[in-house]
N, C-alpha and C positions, 0 to 999 in steps of 0.2 A: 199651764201658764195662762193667766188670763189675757185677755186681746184687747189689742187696741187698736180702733180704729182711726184715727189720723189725729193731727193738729186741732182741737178744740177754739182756743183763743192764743192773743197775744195782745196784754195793756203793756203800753210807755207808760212812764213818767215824764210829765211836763213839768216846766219852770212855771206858764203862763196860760192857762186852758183858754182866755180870751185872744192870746195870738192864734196857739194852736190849734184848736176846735176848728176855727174858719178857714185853717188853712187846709186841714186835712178833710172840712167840708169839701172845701172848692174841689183837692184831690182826686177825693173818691165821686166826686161828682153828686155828692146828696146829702143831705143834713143826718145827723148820728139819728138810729132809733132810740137812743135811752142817751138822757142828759140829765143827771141827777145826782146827790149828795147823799151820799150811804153814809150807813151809822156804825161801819168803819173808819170813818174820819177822810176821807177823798171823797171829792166830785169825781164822777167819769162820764164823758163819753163815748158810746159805744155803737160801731158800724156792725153790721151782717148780711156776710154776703150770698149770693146764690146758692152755693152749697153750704151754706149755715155756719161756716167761720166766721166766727168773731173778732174785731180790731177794735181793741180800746186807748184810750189816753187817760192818762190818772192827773188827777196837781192833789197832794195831799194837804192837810191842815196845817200838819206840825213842817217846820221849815225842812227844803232838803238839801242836802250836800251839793252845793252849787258846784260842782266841777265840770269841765268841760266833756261831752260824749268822745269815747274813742274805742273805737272796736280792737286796739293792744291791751286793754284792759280786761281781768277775767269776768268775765260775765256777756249781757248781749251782744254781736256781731256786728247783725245788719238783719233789718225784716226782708223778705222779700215778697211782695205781692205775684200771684201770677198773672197770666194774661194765654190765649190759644194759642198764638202763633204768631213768631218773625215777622207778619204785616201787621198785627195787634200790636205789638212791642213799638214800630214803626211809627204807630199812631199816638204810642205815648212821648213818645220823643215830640209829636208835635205838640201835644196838651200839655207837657211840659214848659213849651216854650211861650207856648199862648199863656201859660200862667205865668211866667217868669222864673221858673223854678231852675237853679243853675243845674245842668246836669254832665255824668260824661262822656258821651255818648253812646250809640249800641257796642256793644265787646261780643262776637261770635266768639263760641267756643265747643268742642267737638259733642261736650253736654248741654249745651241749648245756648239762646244768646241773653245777657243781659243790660240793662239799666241801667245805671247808680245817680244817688241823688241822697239832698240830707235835709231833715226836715228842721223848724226853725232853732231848733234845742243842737243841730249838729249830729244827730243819730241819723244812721246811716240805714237807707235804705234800697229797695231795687225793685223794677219788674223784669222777672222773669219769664221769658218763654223756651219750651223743652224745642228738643232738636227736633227739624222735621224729621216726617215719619219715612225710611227707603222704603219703597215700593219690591226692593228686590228685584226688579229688572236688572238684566245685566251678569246676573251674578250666575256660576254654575254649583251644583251639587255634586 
């Protein structure tokens, strides 16, 4: 079987790449490295991060099905971005807020804690951090 080794990318679709681009600039904290019009027929911009995954946003040429985002629908969910740790997660809750970005608060849960939040299109998104790590103190063999 051949291997794989993790998550490569993930492009949205945008209604408005002049809303969204800025906004998911402000987000991520940095302007996309590739803003440009392929000869696929979309513009995209495109983030990468530390470990070399990719986030993109598309608005295509030809018009697209304006429906509203809803992760009861088959197809995307919810992205989730990571972050280290429960005090990282913490700190987006406040960059959240200093942006205005409505959010629902942290949710602990016994597989790490998370984020929620939607970006201007209504697709839903999260940051992620995994559960701290037991030290195994405490416990016997």
């Amino acid at each position: 079987m051949p291997a794989l080794v993790g998550l490569n990318h993930v492009a949205l679709t945008v209604r408005d790449l002049e809303v969204s681009g800025p906004w998911y600039a402000a987000l991520l904290g940095k302007a996309p490295a590739i803003d440009e019009h392929t000869d696929a027929g979309f513009r995209h911009q495109v983030w990468i991060f530390d470990d070399r995954t990719v986030f993109g946003i598309h608005q295509h040429d030809r018009a697209v099905f304006d429906l509203p985002f809803s992760e009861l629908q088959v197809g995307l969910d919810h992205v989730a971005f990571g972050c280290a740790d429960r005090q990282q997660l913490d700190a987006w809750v406040s960059r959240l807020d200093k942006l205005g970005i409505t959010h629902a608060g942290v949710v602990d849960a016994y597989y790490g804690s998370v984020l929620s939040f939607r970006d201007p299109d209504g697709v839903a998104l999260e940051v992620f951090a995994p559960p701290a790590m037991s030290t195994g103190a405490g416990t016997s063999g």
